[in-house]
N, C-alpha and C positions, 0 to 999 in steps of 0.2 A: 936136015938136022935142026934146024932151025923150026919148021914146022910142028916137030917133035916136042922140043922146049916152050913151044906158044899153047901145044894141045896137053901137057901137063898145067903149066898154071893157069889155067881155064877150067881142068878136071878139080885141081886144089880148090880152086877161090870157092866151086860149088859144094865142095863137102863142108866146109869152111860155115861158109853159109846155112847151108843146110844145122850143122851143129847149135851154130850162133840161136839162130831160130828156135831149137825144141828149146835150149836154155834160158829163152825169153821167155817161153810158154811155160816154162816150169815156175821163174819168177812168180809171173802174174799169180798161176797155180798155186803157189806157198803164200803169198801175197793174200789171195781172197781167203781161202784157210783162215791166216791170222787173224782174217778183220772178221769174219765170223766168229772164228773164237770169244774174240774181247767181247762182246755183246754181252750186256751183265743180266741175270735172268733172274733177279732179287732187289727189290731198292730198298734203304730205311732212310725214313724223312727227318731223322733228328740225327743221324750219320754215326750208329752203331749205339753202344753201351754206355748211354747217356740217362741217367736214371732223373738230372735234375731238368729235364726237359720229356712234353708230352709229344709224343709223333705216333709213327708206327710201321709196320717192314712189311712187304708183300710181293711175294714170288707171282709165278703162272698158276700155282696151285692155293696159294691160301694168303689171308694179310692177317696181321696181329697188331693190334692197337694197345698203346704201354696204358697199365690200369694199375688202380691200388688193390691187395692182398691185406693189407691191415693198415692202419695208422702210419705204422714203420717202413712198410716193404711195399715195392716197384713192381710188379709183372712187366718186366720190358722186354718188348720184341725187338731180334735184330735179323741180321741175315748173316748166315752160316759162312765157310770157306766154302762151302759145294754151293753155296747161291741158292739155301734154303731157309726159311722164315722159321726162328723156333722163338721159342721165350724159356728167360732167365727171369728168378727172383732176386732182386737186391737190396738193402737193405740201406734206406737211411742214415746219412752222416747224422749227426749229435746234434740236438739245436733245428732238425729239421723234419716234416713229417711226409706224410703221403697226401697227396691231394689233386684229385683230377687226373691220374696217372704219371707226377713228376713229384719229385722232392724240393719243399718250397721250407721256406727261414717260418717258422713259430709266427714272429712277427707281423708279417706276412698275412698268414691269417687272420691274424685277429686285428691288424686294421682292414679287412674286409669288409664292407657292412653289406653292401647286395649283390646278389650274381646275376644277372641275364639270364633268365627263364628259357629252359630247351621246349620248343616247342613243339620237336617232335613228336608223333604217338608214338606208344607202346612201355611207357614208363615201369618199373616194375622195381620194387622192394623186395628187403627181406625180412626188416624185424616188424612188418606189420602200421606200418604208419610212424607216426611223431612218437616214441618210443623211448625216452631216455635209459632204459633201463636195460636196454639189447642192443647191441654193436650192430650196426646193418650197413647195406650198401643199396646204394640204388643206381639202378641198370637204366639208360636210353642212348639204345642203338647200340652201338658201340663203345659208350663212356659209362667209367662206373665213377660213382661218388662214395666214401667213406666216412661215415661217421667218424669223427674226431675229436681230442681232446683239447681244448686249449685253455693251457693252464692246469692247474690240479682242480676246480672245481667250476668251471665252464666247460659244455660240449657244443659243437658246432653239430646239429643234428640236420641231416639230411632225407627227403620224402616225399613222395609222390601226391601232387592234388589235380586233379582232372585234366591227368595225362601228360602233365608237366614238373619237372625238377623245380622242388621249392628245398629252402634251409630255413634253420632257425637259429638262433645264438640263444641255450638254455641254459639256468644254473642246476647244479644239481642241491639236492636239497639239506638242510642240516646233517651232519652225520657218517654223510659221505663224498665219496670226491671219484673223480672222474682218472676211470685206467681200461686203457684198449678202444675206446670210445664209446664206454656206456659209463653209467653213473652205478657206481659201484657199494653196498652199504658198506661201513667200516665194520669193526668187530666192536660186538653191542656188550655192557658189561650192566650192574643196576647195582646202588649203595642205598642205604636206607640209615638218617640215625636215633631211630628209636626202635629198633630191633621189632616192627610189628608192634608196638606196647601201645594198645588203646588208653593210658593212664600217662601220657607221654607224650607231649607236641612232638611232631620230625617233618621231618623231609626224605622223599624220596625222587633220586636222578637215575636216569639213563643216562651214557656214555657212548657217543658213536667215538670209537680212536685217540679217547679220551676227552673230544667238546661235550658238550653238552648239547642232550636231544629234546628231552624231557625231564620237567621237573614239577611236582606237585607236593602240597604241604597239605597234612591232615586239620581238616575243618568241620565246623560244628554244621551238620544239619540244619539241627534247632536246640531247643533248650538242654533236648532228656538223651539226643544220637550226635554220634559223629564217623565222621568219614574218615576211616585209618586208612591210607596208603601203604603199600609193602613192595618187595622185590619177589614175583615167581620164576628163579632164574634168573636171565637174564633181560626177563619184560618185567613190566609193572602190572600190579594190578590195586584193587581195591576192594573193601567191605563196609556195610554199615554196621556200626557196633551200638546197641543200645546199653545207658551207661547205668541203669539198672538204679534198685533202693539205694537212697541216700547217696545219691550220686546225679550231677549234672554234670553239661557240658559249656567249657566257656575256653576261649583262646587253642582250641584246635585239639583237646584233649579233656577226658571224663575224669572229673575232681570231683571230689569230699564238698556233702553241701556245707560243714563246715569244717575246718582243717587247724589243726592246734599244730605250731610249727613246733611248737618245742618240747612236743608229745607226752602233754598229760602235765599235772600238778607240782610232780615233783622235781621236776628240772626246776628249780628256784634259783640257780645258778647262771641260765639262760636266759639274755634279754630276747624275748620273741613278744610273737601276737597271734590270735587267734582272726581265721576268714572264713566268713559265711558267705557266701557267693561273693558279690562285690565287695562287700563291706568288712571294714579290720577293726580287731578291737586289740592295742597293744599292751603288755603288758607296762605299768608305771608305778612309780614310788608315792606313795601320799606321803607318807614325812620320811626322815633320815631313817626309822628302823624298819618303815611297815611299804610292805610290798601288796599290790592288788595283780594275782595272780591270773589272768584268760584261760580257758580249757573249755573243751564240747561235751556236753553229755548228750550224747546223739548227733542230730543236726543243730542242736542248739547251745548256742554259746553262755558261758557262765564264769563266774567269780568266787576269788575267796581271798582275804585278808592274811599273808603271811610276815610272822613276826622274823626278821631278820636276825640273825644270831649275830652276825659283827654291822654291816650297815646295808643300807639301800640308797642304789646308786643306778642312774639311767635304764629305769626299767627292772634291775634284778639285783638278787641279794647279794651281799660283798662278803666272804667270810673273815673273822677275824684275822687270820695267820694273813691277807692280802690288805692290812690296814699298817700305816707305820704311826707312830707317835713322835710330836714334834713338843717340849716343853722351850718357851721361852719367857723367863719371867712372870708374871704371873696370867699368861694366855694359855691353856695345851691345846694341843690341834689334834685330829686325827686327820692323815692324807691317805688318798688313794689315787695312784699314777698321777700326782705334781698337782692332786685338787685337795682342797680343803672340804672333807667331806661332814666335820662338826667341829664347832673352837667353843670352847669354855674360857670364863676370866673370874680367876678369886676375888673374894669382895668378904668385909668385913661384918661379922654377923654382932658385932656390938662395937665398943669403944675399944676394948682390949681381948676381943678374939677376929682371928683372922681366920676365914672360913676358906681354905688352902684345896684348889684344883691342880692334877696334875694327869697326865696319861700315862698308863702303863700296861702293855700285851694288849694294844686295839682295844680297852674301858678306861673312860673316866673315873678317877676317884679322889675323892672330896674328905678332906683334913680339916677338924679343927684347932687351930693352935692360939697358943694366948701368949698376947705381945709380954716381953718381960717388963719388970717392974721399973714405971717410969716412960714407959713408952706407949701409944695410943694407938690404933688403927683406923689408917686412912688411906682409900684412894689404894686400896686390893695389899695393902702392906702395913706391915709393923714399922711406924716410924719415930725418934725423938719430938716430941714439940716443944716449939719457941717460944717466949712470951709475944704477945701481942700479934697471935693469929690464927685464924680458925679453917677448922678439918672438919671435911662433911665426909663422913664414911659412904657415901655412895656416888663418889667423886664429881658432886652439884648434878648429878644429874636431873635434876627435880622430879623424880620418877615416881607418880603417884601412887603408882602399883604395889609398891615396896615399902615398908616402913626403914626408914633409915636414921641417923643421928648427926646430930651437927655439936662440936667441943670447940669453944674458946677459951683462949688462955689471955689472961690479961696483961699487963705490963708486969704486973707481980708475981707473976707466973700462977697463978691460981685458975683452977680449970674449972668452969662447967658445962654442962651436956642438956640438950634439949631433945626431943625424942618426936618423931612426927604423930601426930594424933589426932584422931575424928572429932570435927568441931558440929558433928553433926550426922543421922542416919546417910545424909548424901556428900558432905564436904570434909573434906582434908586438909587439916592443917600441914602443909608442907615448909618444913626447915632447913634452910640452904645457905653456903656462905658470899657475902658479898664484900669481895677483900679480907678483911681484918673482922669486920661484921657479922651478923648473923642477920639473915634476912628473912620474914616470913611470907610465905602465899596460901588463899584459898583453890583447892583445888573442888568442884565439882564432878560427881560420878557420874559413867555416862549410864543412860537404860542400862538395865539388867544388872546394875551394881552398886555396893552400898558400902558404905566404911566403917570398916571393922578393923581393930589394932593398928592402928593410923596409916590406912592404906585400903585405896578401891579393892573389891575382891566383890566374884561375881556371886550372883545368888542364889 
């Protein structure tokens, strides 16, 4: 019995065993499985969807190196969930561009000043060399470079020279500004302001976006042409214009060789002048009534003496209804705008008449009146006299010109009158009062004048 029970667990321990054993062997079995499984068949060097970092991803079958698409956007390579190498495009955060195949800060850029030259061969373009005017990209090996904007009117231009990656930092030029990494023109507009008018100084601009691109002003050839500028659309262009008979050219436009500004004779209301090329002849007043009028007859300048109907004033005639009259005493004024444009003063045209000025409607006019009885004229008025003093009707002015009278009255009251008078074909007895006195003087005539009715007058 015994024997029995020893050759059972001996039979057990070996199935036992036996079992134990394939379950080790299947361990191992799932074991090696797994660790073959894991083995990854894809790597990416900047560790997936990493746009702001250059790397690149490669299976058994292919690699992909992250590049720029534009300015803005990534080609980045990564590896798949099946452990395959694709690319994705992404797009630039704000504030940030494409460069060497990662997304770097604006900033960034543009404190760059130099790159490390690729020295590999095989360099290859697209917009044909240093090109600011075409977005391009340049290819070596496996890295692309982008043409780029930095800033609104800087580009960071990228290009191939004997088989290596150079850059340049370019402006772009008046006009335009920089979008997608080329230099872009703006939209062009043209103003002109003399409407084409060869009789017309102007100017003529372009507008790139509203700066200014171009700007030219019409100017004189030579003497007889000038250079008009105009707008064909939106360029400019230009002509020679010859400025033809009776016509030159001076200050960028064909004028009148001479030119009456204030068109012809009859404006006598208009202070102007007449110009014959350089030179003005303006119109001017010779006295208070008489105007000397400028005007062209042809290209040549001419004159003529116009009699004013109310007065002449700075150049041109004043009409009466624009004159006021001021009487004060025995002064009258005529004013025009707060000037005194003629004064008159009565004066006595003997002993007992008063030769009376007054203004009335823009004219003088001239009264004579006789002092009443008892009273004498002196000094532009009818006055009483006193005993013991003497009135010179031309109030002493000792005016040789004039014949005048001097009356004393004595203590008795008794008047007489002396009268100025020629003590000779050249000299003038001149009678004037000194106080109470009468005083007399010789006066001498000058050239050209001799004394006749007691008083110089010419000959």
């Amino acid at each position: 019995m015994k024997l029995q029970i020893i050759a059972f667990l001996i039979i057990g321990l070996l199935i036992f065993g036996c079992a134990q054993s394939n379950n080790d062997t299947q361990k191992i079995s799932n074991k090696s499985s797994r660790t073959a499984t894991s083995l990854k068949q894809c790597e990416d060097s900047d560790g997936g969807l990493d746009e702001n970092a250059n790397g690149f991803a490669i299976d058994n079958r292919q690699k992909a190196t992250d590049s720029c698409v534009n300015e803005s956007v990534v080609a980045e390579g990564y590896c798949t969930r099946e452990d395959k190498v694709a690319v994705q495009e992404i797009s630039c955060d704000r504030g940030k561009i494409c460069q060497n195949g990662a997304c770097v800060a604006v900033a960034n850029v543009q404190n760059q000043t130099t790159v490390q030259p690729i020295t590999e061969a095989g360099c290859s373009e697209t917009d044909n060399g240093n090109n600011i005017y075409q977005s391009g990209t340049v290819r070596v090996q496996n890295r692309i470079y982008s043409d780029v904007c930095q800033g609104a009117y800087d580009i960071l231009e990228y290009y191939c020279q004997n088989g290596e990656q150079k850059q340049a930092n370019l402006h772009c030029p008046t006009g335009s500004r920089c979008l997608n990494g080329a230099c872009t023109e703006l939209e062009r507009t043209c103003s002109e302001t003399d409407a084409n008018d060869q009789d017309s100084y102007g100017q003529t601009t372009i507008y790139g976006g509203g700066i200014v691109v171009n700007r030219e002003s019409d100017r004189c050839l030579d003497g007889l042409s000038n250079l008009e500028f105009y707008c064909d659309g939106t360029q400019m262009s230009n002509r020679t214009v010859n400025c033809g008979t009776g016509k030159y050219c001076s200050s960028g436009m064909c004028q009148n060789i001479c030119t009456d500004y204030d068109q012809g004779q009859n404006q006598q209301n208009v202070n102007s002048y007449v110009r014959v090329r350089n030179e003005t002849y303006n119109d001017l007043c010779q006295d208070q009534k008489t105007l000397l009028e400028w005007s062209c007859d042809g290209t040549t300048p001419t004159n003529r003496q116009i009699t004013c109907d109310g007065a002449c004033n700075n150049g041109r005639c004043i009409n009466r209804n624009e004159l006021t009259c001021i009487n004060e005493g025995s002064v009258a004024q005529l004013i025009y705008d707060g000037k005194i444009i003629e004064q008159r003063t009565s004066s006595c045209a003997d002993s007992r008449t008063l030769r009376q000025v007054s203004c009335i409607d823009g004219e003088f006019i001239t009264d004579a009146l006789r002092c009443t009885s008892g009273d004498i004229c002196s000094s532009s008025d009818c006055i009483t006299p006193t005993p013991n003093s003497c009135y010179d009707l031309d109030s002493g002015s000792r005016d040789a010109y004039s014949q005048s009278s001097v009356i004393r009255i004595n203590r008795e009251g008794v008047k007489s009158e002396q009268t100025d008078d020629c003590l000779s074909d050249s000299t003038v007895i001149e009678y004037s009062c000194d106080q109470q006195n009468v005083k007399v003087d010789y006066k001498t005539c000058p050239s050209g004048y001799s004394c006749r009715y007691g008083a110089c007058r010419a000959i």
